[in-house]
N, C-alpha and C positions, 0 to 999 in steps of 0.2 A: 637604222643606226644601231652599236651593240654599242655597250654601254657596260666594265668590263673593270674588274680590280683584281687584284694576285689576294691568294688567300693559301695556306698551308693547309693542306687536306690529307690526312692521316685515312689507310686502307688497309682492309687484308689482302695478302698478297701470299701464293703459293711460293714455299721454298724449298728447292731440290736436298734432300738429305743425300742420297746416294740413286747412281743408274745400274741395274746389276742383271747379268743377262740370264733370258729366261730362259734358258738351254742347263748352264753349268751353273748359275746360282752368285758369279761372283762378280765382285764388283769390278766398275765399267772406271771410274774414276783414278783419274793418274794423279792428280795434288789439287788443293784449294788454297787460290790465292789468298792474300792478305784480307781483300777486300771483298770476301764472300764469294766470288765463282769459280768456278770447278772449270777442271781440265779433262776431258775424258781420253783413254784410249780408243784406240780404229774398233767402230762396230757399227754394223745394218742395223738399221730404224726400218722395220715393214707396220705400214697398218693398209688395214682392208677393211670396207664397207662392207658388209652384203647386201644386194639386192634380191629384187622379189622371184629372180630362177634358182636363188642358192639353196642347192637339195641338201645340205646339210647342215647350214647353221640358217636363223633366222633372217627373215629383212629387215634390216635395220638396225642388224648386231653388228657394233665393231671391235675388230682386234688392233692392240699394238703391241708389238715384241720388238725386245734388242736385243740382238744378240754380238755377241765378240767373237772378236776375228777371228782364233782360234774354232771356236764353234761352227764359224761359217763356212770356214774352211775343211773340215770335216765334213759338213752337210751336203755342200756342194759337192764332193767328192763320189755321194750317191747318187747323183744326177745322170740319169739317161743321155743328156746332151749338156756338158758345161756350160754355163756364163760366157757369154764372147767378154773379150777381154777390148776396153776401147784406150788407147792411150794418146 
């Protein structure tokens, strides 16, 4: 049997100031609502784990990058074989 009352519980909580992309620097953010959250513009979210064959960074190391659409769009643009496009 639980056995169970409401009680108000005060935390800390991480809060987004700005997302700004690691490419060109600038910010990801299109308006913030009334009521504290943010609207972002179109951009790639990549994270990568590495594991224990990665010849160049460590095991265990992770990345995350945003970057904006503009930026992605450029980047891809160096691509040996483009993104297939799925619609």
């Amino acid at each position: 049997m639980i056995i169970s009352h409401k009680e108000i519980v005060k935390r800390e909580e991480s809060v987004v100031d700005d997302v700004v992309c690691n490419c060109c620097g600038n910010s990801l953010i299109h308006k913030k609502t009334s009521d504290g959250h943010i609207i972002c513009k179109e951009y790639i979210r990549i994270e990568k784990l590495f594991g224990y064959y990665a010849e160049v960074f460590e095991d265990g190391e992770r990345h995350t990058v945003h970057i904006c659409e503009e930026c992605y769009a450029k980047w891809i643009a160096t691509f040996k074989h483009s993104p297939k496009q799925i619609r």
